[in-house]
N, C-alpha and C positions, 0 to 999 in steps of 0.2 A: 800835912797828911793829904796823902791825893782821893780823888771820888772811889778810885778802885780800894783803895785799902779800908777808906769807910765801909763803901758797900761791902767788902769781904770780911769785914766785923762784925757789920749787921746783919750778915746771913748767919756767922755763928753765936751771935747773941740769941737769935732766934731759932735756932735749931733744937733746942732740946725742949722746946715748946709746940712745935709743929710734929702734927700727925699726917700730916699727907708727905711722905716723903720721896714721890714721885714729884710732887710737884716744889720741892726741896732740889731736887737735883737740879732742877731744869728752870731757878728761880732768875727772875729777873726784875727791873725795875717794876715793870707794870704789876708783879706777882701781889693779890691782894692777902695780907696777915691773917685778916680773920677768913674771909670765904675760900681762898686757894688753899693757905697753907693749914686749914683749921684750928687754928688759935683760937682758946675760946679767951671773950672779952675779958676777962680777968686778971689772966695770964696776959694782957697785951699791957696792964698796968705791973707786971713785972716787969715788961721787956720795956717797959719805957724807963723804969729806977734803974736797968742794967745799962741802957743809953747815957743814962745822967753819970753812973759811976765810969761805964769805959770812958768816956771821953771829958768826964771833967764838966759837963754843963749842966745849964737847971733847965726841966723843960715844965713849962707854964700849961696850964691845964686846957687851956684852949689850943696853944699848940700842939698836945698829946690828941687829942679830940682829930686832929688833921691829918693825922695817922695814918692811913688806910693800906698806901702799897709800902714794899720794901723803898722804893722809889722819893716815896715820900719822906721817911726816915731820913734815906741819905740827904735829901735835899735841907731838911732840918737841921741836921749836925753838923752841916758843913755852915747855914746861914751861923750856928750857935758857935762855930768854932772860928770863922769871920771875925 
């Protein structure tokens, strides 16, 4: 699976959780989950159980803790799919 197709998983994994959807359209690595997109912290432990089920990994709690942009997701899922 290439970075584009992760990262265009991870924008709609997370999409029906974000309320900023200007800042949705216009997402990018750097885009921060909770502060850009307004994901509130709760919901980002959903979006981490939908990361584990699309792609098949387990993400260890300190891993998830490392969260922060969309950026870093893909970085994660690709080290997990490695």
């Amino acid at each position: 699976m290439t970075r584009d197709e992760i990262f265009a998983k991870v924008v709609e994994i997370v999409k029906p959780y974000a309320k900023n959807e200007d800042a949705l359209e216009a997402v990018t690595d750097d885009t921060n989950i909770l502060e850009d997109l307004k994901v509130n912290s709760a919901r980002l432990v959903d979006i981490i159980l939908n990361f584990e089920d699309e792609f098949d990994i387990e993400v260890e709690d300190e891993d998830a803790d490392a969260v922060n942009t969309v950026g870093d997701a893909v970085r994660l899922i690709q080290e997990k799919l490695s």
